[in-house]
Backbone of each chain as nested JSON, in Angstrom:
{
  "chains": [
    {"id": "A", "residues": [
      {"number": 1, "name": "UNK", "atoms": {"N": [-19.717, 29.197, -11.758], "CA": [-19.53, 28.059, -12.676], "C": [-18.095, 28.038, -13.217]}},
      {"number": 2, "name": "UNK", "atoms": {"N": [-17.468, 29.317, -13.605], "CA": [-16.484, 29.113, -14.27], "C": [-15.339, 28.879, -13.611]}},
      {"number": 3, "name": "UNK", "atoms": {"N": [-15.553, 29.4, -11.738], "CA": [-14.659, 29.301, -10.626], "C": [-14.647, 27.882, -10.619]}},
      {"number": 4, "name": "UNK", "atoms": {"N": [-15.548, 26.933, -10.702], "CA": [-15.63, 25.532, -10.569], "C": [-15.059, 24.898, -11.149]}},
      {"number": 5, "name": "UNK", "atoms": {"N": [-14.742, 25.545, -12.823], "CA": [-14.321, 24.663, -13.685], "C": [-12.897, 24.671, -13.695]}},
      {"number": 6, "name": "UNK", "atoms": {"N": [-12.258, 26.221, -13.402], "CA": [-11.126, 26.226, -12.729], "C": [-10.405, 25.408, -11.742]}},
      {"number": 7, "name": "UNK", "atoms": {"N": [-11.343, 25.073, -10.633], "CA": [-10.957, 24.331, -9.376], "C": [-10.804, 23.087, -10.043]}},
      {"number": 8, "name": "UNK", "atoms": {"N": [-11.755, 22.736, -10.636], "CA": [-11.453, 20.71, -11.544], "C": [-10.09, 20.924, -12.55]}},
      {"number": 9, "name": "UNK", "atoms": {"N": [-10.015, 21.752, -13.115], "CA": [-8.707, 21.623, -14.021], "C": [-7.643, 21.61, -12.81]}},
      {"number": 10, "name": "UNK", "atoms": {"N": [-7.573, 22.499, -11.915], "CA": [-6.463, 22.535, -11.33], "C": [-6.69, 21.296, -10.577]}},
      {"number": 11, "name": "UNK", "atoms": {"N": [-7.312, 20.182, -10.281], "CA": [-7.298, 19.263, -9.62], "C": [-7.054, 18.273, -10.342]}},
      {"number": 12, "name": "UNK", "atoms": {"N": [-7.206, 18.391, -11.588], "CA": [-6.935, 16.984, -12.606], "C": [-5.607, 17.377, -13.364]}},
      {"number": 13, "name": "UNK", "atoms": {"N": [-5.071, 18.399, -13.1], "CA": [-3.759, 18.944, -13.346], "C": [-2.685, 18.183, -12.035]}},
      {"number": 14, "name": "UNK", "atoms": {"N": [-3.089, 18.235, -11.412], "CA": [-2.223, 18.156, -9.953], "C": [-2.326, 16.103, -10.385]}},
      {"number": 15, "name": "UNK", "atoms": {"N": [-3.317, 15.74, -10.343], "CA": [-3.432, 14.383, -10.181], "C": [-2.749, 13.825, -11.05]}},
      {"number": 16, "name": "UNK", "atoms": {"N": [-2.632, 14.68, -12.526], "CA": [-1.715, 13.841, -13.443], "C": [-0.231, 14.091, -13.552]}},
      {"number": 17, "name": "UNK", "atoms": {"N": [0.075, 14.839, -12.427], "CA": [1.209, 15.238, -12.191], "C": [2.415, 13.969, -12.083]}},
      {"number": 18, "name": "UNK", "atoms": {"N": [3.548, 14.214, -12.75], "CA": [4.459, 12.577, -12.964], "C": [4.952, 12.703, -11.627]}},
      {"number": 19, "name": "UNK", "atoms": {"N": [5.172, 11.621, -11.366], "CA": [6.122, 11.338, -10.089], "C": [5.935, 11.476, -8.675]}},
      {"number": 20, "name": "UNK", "atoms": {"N": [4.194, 11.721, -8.7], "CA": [3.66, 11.67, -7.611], "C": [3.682, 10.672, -6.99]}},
      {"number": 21, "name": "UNK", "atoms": {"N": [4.116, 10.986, -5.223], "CA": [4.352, 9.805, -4.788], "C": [4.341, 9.619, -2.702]}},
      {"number": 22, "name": "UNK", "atoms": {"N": [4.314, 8.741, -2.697], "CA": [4.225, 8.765, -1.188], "C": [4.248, 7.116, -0.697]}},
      {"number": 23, "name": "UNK", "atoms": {"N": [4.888, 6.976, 0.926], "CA": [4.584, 5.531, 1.234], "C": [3.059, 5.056, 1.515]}},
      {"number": 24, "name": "UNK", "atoms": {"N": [3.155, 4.262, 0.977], "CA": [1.496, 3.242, 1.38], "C": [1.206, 2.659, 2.441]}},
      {"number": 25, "name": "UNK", "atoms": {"N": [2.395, 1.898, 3.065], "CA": [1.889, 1.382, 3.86], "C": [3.406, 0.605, 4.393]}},
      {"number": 26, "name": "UNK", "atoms": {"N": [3.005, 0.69, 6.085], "CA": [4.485, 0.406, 6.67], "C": [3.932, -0.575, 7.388]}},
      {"number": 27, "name": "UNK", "atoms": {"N": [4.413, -1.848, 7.871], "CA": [4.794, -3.301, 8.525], "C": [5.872, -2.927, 9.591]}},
      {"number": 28, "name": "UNK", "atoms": {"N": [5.844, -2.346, 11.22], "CA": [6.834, -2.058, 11.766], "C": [6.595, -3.524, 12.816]}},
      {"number": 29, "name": "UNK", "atoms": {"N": [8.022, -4.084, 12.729], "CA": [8.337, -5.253, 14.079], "C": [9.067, -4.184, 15.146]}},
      {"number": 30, "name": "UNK", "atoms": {"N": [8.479, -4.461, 15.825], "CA": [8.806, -3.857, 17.385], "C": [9.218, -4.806, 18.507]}},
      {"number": 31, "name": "UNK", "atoms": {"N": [10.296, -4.953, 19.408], "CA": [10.877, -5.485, 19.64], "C": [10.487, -4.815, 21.257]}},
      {"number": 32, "name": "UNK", "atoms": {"N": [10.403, -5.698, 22.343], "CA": [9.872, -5.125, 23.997], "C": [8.149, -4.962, 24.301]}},
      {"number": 33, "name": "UNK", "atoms": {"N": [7.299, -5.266, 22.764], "CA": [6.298, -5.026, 23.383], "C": [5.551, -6.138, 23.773]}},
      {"number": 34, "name": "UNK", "atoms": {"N": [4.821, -5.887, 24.893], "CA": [3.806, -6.809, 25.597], "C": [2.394, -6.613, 25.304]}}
    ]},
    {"id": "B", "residues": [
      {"number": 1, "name": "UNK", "atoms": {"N": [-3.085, 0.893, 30.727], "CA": [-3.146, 1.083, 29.279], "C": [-2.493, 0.395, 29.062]}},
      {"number": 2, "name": "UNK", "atoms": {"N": [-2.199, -0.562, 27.746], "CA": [-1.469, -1.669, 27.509], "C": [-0.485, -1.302, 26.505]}},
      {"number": 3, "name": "UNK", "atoms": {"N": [0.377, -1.905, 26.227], "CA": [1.987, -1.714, 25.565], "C": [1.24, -1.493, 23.874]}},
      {"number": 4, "name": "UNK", "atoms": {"N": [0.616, -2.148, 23.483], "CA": [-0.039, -1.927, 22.392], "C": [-1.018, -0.882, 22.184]}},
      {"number": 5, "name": "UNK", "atoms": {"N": [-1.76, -0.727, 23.314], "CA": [-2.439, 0.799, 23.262], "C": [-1.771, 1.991, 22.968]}},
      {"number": 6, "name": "UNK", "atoms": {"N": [-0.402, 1.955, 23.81], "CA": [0.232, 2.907, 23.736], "C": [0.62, 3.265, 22.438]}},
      {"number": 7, "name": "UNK", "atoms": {"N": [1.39, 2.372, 21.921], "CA": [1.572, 2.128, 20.153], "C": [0.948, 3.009, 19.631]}},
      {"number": 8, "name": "UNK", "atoms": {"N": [-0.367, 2.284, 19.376], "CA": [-1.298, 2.439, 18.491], "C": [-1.915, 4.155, 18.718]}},
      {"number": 9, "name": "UNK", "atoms": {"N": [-2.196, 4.714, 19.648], "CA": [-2.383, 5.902, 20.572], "C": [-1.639, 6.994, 19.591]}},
      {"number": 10, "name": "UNK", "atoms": {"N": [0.332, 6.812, 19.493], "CA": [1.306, 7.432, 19.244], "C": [1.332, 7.658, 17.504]}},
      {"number": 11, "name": "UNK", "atoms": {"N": [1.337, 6.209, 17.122], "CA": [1.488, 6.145, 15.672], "C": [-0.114, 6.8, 14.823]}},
      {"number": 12, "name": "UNK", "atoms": {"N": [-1.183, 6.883, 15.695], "CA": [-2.229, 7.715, 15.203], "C": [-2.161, 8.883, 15.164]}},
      {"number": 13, "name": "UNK", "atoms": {"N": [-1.45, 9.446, 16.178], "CA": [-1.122, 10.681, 15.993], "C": [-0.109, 11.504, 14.934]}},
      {"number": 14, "name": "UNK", "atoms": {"N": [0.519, 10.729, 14.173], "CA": [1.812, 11.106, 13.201], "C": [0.579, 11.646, 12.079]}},
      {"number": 15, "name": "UNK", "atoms": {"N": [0.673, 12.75, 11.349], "CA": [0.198, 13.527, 10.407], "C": [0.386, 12.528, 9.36]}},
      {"number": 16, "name": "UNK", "atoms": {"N": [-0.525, 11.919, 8.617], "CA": [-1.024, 11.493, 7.358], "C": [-1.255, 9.972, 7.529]}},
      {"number": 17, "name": "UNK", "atoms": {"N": [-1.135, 9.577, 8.772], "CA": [-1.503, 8.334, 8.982], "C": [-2.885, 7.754, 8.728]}},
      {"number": 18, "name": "UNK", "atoms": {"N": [-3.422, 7.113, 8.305], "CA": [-4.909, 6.894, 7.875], "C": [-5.319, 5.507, 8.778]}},
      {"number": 19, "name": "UNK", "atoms": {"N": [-4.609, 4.33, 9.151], "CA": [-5.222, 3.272, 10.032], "C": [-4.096, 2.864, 10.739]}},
      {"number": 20, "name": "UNK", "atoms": {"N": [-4.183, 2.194, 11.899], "CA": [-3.118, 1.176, 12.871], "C": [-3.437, 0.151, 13.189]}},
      {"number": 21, "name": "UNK", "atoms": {"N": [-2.746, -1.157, 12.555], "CA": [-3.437, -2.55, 13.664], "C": [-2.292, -2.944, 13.999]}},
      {"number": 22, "name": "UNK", "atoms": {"N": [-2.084, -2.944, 15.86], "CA": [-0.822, -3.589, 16.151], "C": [-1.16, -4.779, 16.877]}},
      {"number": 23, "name": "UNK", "atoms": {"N": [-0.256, -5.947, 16.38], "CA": [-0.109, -7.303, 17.094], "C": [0.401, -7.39, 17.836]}},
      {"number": 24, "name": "UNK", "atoms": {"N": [-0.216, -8.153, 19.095], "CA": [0.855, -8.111, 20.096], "C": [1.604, -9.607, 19.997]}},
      {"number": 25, "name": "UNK", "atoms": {"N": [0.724, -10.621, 19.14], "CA": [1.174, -11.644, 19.202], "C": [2.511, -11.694, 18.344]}},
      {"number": 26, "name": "UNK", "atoms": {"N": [2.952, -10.813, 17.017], "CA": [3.558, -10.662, 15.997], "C": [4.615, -9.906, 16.025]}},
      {"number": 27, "name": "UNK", "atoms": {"N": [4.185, -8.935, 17.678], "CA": [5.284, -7.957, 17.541], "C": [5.041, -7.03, 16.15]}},
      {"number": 28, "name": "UNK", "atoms": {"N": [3.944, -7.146, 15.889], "CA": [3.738, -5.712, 14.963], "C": [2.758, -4.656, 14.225]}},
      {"number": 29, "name": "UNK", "atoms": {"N": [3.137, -3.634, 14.069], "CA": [2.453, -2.623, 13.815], "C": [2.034, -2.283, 12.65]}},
      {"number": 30, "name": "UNK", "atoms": {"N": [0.806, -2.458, 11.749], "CA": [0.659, -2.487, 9.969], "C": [0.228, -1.108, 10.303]}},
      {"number": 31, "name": "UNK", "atoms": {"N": [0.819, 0.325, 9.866], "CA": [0.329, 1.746, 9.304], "C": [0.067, 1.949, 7.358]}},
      {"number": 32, "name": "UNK", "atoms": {"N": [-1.538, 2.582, 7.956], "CA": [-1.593, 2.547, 6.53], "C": [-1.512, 3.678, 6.1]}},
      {"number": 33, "name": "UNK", "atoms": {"N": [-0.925, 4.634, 5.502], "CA": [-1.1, 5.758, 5.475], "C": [-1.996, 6.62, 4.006]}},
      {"number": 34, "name": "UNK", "atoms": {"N": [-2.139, 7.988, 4.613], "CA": [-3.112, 8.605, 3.621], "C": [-2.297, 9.268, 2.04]}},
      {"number": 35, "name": "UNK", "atoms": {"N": [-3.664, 9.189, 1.376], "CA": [-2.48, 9.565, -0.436], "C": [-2.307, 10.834, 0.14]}},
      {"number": 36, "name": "UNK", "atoms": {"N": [-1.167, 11.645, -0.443], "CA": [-0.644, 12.949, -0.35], "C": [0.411, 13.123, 1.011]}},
      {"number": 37, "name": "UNK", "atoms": {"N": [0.471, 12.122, 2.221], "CA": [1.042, 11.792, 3.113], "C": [2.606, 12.067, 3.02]}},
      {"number": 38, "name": "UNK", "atoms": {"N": [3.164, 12.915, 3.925], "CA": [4.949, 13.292, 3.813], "C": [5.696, 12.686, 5.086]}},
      {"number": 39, "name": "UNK", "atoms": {"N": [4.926, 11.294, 5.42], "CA": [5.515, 10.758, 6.208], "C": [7.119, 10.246, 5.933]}},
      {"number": 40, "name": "UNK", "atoms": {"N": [7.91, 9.764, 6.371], "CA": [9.169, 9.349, 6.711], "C": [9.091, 8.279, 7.562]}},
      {"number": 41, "name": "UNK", "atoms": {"N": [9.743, 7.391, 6.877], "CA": [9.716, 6.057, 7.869], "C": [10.667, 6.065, 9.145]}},
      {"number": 42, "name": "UNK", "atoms": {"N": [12.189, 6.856, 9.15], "CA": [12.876, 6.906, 10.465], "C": [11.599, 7.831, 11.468]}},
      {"number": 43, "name": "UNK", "atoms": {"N": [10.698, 8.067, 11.364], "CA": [9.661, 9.207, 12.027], "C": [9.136, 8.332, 12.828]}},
      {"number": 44, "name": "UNK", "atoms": {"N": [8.875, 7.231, 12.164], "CA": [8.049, 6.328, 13.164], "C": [8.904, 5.332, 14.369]}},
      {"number": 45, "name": "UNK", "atoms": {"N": [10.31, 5.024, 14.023], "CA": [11.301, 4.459, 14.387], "C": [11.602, 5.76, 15.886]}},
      {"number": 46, "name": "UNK", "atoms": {"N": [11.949, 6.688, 15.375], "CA": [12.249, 7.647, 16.164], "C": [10.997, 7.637, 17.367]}},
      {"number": 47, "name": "UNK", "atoms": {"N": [9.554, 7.747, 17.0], "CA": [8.642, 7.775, 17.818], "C": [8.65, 6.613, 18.639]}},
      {"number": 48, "name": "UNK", "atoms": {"N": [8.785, 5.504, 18.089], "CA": [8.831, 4.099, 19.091], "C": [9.437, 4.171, 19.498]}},
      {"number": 49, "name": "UNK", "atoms": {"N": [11.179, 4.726, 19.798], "CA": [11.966, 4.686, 20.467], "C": [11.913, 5.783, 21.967]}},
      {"number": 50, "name": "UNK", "atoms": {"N": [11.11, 6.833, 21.185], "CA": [10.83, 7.715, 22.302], "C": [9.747, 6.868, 23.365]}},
      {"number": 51, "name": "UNK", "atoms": {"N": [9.024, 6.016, 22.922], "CA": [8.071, 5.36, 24.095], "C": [8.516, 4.573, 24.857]}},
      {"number": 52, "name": "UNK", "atoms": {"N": [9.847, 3.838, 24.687], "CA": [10.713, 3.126, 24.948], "C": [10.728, 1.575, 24.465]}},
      {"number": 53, "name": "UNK", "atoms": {"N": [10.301, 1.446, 23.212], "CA": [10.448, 0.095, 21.866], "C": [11.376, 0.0, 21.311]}},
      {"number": 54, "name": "UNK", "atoms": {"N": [11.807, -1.03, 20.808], "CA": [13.247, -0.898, 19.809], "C": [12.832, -1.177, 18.379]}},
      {"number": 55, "name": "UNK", "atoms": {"N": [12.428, -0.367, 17.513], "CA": [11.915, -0.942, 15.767], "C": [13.086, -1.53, 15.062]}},
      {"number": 56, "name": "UNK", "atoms": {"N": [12.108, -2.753, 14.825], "CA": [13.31, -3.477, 14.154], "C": [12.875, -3.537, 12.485]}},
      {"number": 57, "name": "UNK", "atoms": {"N": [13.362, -4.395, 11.547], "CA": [12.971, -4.59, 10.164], "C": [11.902, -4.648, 9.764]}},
      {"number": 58, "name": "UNK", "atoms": {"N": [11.685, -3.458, 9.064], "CA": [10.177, -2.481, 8.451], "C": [10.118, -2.875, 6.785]}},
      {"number": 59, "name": "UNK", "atoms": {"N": [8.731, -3.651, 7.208], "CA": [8.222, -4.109, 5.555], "C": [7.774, -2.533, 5.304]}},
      {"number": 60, "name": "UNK", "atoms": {"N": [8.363, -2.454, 4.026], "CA": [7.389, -0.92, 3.241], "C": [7.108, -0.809, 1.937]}},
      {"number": 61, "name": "UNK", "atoms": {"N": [5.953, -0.399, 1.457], "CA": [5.024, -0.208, 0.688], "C": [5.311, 1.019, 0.166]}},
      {"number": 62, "name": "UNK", "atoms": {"N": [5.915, 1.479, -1.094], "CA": [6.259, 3.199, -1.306], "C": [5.947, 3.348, -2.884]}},
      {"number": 63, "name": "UNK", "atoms": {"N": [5.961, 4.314, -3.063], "CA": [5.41, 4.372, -4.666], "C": [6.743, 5.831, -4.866]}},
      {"number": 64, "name": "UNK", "atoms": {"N": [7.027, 5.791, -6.176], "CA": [7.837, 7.123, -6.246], "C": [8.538, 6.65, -7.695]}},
      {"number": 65, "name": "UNK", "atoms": {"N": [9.353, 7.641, -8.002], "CA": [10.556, 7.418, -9.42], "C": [11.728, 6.973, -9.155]}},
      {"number": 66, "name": "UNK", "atoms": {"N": [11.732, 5.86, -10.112], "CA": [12.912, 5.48, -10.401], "C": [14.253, 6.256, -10.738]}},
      {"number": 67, "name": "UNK", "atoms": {"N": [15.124, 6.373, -10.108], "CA": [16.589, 6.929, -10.708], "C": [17.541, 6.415, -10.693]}},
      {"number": 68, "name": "UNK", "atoms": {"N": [18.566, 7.155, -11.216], "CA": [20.067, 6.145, -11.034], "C": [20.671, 7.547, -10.734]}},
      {"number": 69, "name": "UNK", "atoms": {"N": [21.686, 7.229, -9.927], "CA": [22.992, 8.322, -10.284], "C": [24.61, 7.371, -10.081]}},
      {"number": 70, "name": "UNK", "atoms": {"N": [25.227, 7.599, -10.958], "CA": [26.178, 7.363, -10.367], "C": [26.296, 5.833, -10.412]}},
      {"number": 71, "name": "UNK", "atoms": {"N": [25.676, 5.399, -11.555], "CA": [25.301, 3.293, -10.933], "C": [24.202, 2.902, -10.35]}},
      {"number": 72, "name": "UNK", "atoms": {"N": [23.789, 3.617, -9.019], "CA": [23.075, 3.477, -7.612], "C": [21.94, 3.501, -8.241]}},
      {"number": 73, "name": "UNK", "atoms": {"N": [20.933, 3.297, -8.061], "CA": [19.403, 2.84, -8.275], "C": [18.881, 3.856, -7.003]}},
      {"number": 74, "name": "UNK", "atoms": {"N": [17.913, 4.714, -6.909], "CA": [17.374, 5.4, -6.022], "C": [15.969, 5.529, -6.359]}},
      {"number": 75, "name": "UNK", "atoms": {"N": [14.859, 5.714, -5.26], "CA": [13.214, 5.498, -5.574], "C": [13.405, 7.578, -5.188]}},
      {"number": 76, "name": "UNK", "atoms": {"N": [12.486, 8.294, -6.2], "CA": [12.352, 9.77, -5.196], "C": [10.794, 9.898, -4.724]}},
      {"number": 77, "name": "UNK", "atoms": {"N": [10.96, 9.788, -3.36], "CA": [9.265, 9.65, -3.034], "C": [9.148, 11.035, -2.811]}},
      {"number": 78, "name": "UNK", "atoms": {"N": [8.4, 11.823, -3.664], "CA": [8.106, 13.156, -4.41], "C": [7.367, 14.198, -3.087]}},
      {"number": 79, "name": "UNK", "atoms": {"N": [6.448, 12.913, -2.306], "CA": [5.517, 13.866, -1.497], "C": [6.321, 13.876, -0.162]}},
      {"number": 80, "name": "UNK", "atoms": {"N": [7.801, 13.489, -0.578], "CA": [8.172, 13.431, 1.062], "C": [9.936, 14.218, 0.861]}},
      {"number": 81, "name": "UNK", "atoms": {"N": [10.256, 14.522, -0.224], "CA": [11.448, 15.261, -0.737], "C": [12.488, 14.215, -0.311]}},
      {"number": 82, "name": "UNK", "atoms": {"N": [12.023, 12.903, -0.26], "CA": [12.938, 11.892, 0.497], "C": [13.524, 10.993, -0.942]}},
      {"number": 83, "name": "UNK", "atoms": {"N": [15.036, 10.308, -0.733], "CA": [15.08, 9.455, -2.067], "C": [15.741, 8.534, -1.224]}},
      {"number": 84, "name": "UNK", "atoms": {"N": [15.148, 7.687, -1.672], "CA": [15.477, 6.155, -0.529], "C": [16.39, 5.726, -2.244]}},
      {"number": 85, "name": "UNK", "atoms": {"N": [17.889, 4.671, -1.1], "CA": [18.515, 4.174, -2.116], "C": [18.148, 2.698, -1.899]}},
      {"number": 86, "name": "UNK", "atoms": {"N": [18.556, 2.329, -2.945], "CA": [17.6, 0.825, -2.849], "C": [19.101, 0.114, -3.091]}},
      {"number": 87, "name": "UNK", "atoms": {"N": [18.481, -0.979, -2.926], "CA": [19.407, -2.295, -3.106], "C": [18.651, -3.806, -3.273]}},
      {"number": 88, "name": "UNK", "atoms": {"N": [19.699, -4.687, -3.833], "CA": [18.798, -6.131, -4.284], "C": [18.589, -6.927, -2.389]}},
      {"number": 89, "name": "UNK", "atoms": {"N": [17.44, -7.619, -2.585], "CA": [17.527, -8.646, -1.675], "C": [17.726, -9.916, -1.942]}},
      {"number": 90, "name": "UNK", "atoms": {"N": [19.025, -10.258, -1.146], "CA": [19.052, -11.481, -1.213], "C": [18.604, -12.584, -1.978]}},
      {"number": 91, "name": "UNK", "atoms": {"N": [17.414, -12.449, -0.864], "CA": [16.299, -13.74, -1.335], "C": [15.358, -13.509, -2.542]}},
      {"number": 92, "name": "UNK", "atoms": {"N": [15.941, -12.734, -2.965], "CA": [14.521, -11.82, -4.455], "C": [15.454, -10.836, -5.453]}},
      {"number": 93, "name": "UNK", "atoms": {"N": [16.427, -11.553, -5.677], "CA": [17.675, -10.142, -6.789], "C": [16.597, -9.757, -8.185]}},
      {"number": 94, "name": "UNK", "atoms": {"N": [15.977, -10.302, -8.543], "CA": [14.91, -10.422, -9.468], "C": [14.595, -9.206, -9.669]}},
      {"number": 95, "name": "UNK", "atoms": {"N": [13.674, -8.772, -8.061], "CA": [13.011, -7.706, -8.261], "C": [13.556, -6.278, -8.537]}},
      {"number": 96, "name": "UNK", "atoms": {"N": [15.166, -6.306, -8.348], "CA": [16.255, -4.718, -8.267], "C": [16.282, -5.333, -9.713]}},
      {"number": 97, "name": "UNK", "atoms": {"N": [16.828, -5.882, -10.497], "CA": [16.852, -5.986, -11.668], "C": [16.178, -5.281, -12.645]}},
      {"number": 98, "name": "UNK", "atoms": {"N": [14.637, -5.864, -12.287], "CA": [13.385, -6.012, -12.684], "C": [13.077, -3.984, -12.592]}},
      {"number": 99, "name": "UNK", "atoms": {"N": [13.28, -3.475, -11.72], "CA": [13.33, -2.311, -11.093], "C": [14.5, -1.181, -11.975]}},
      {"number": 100, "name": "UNK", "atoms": {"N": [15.752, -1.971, -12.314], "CA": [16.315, -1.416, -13.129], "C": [16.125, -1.058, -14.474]}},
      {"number": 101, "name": "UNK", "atoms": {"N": [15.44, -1.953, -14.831], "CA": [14.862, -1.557, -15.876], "C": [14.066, -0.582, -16.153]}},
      {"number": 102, "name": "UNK", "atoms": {"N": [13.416, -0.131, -15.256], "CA": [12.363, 0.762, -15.588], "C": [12.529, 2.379, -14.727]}},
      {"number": 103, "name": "UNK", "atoms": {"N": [13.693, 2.873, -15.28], "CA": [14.346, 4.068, -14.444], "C": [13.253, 5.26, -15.155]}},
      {"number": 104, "name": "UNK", "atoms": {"N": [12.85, 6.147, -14.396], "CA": [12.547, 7.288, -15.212], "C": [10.638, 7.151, -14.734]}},
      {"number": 105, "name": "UNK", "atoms": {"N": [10.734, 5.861, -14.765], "CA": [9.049, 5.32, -14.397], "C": [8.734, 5.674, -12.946]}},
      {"number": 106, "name": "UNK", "atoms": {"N": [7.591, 5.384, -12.615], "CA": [6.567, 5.957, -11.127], "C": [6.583, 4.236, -10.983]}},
      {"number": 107, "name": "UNK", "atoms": {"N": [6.967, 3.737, -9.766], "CA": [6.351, 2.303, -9.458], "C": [6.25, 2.195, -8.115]}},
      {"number": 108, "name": "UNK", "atoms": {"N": [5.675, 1.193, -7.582], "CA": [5.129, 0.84, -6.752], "C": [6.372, -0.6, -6.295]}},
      {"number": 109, "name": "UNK", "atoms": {"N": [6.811, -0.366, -5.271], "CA": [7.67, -1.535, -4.596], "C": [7.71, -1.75, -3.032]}},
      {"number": 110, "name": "UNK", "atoms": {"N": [7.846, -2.85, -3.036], "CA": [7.9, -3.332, -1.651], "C": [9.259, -3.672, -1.282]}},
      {"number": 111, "name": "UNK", "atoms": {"N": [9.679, -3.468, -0.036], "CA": [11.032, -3.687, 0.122], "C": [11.104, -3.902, 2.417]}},
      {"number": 112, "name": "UNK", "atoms": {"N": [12.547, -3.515, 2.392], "CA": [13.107, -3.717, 3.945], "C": [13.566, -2.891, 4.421]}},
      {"number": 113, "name": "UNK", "atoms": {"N": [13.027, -1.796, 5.135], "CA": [14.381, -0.932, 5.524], "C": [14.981, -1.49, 7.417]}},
      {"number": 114, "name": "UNK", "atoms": {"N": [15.662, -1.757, 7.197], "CA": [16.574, -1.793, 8.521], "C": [16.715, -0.914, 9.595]}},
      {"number": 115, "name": "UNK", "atoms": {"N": [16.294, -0.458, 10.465], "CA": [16.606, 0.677, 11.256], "C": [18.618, 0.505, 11.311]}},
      {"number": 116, "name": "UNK", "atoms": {"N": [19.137, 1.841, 11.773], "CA": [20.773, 1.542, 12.479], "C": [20.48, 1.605, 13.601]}},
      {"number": 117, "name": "UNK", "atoms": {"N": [22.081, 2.418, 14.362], "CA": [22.184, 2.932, 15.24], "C": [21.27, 4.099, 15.847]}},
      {"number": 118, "name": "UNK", "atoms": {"N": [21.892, 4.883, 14.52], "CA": [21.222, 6.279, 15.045], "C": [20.156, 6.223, 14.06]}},
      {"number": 119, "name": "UNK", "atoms": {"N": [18.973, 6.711, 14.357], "CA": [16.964, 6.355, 13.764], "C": [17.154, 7.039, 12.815]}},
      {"number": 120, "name": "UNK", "atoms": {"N": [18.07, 8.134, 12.688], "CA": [17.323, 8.997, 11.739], "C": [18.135, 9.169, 10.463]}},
      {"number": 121, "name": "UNK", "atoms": {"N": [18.918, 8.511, 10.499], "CA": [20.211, 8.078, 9.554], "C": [19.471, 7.476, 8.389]}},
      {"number": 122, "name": "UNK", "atoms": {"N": [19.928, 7.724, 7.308], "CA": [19.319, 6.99, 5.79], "C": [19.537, 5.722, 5.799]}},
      {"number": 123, "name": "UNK", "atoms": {"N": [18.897, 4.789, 6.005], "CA": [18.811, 3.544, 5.69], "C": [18.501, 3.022, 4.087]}},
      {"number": 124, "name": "UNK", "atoms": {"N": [19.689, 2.619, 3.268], "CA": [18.727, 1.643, 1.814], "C": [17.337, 0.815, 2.066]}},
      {"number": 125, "name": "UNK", "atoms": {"N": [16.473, 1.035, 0.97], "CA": [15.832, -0.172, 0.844], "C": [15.919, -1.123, 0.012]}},
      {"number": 126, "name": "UNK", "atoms": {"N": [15.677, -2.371, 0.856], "CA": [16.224, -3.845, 0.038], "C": [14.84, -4.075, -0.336]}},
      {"number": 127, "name": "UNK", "atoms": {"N": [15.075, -4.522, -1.921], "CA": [13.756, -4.324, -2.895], "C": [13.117, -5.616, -2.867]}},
      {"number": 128, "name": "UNK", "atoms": {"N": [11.918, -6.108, -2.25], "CA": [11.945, -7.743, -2.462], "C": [10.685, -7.905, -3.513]}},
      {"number": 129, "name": "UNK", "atoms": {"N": [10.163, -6.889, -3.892], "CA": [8.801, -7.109, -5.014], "C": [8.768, -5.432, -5.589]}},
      {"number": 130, "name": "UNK", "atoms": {"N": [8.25, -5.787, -6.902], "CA": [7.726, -4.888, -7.88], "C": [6.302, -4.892, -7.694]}},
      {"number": 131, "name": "UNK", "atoms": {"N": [5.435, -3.978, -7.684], "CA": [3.766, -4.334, -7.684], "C": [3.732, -3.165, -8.647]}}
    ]}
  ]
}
């Protein structure tokens, strides 16, 4: 139980972490394809 | 196998990619990728070029912090140790403005990156929306 409660803090620690970040989503034009 | 199979085949395979729909009518490829994802957009440029495609002007979707150094406006996309420098577009100066304002903040923007010459070279992104 208490290993568990550990694992959720460290996961709601990480999530509220500032400046987390990454691309969403890419639109590539490609040019030659058939 | 068709020119679009192939695509779609390649760009599934890049680590943190989560979906692919490529047009053939549009000439293009929408990747959606997964949260926590350390993709790089010259990655995918570089890969199309290895299949033998030429990537041209890439709508992108990025979330990260606002900075400045130096004047310059820069996004730091955190999960990718990458800091894309931004710039106004043209057709939308609004949104770099709009963007300036809020340095220090996590946002969500849409913008253009340009491939160059060489793929793997830092390209700015031209900012055309705030979300």
């Amino acid at each position: 139980m208490r290993k568990r409660l550990s694992f959720l803090a460290c996961m709601l620690m990480l999530a509220a972490l500032p400046g987390r970040a990454e691309l969403l989503q890419v639109d590539l034009s490609i040019f030659g394809m058939d | 196998m068709t020119c679009a199979h192939v695509v779609d085949v390649a760009l599934k395979k890049v680590p943190g990619v989560e979906s692919v729909e490529v047009s053939l009518n549009k000439g293009l490829a929408t990747v959606k990728l997964k949260p926590g994802n350390t993709v790089q957009v010259p990655q995918f440029w570089q890969l199309l070029h290895d299949k033998g495609y030429t990537p041209k002007a890439t709508v992108v979707l990025v979330r990260g912090e606002l900075t400045d150094a130096h004047g310059r406006k820069h996004l730091r996309v955190t999960g990718t140790k990458d800091v894309l420098e931004l710039v106004a577009d043209a057709k939308n100066p609004a949104a770099y403005s709009e963007a300036s304002k809020k340095l220090g903040q996590t946002v969500t923007l849409q913008g253009v990156m340009i491939p160059g010459k060489n793929l793997k070279a830092a390209v700015p992104l031209q900012i055309s929306q705030m979300k």
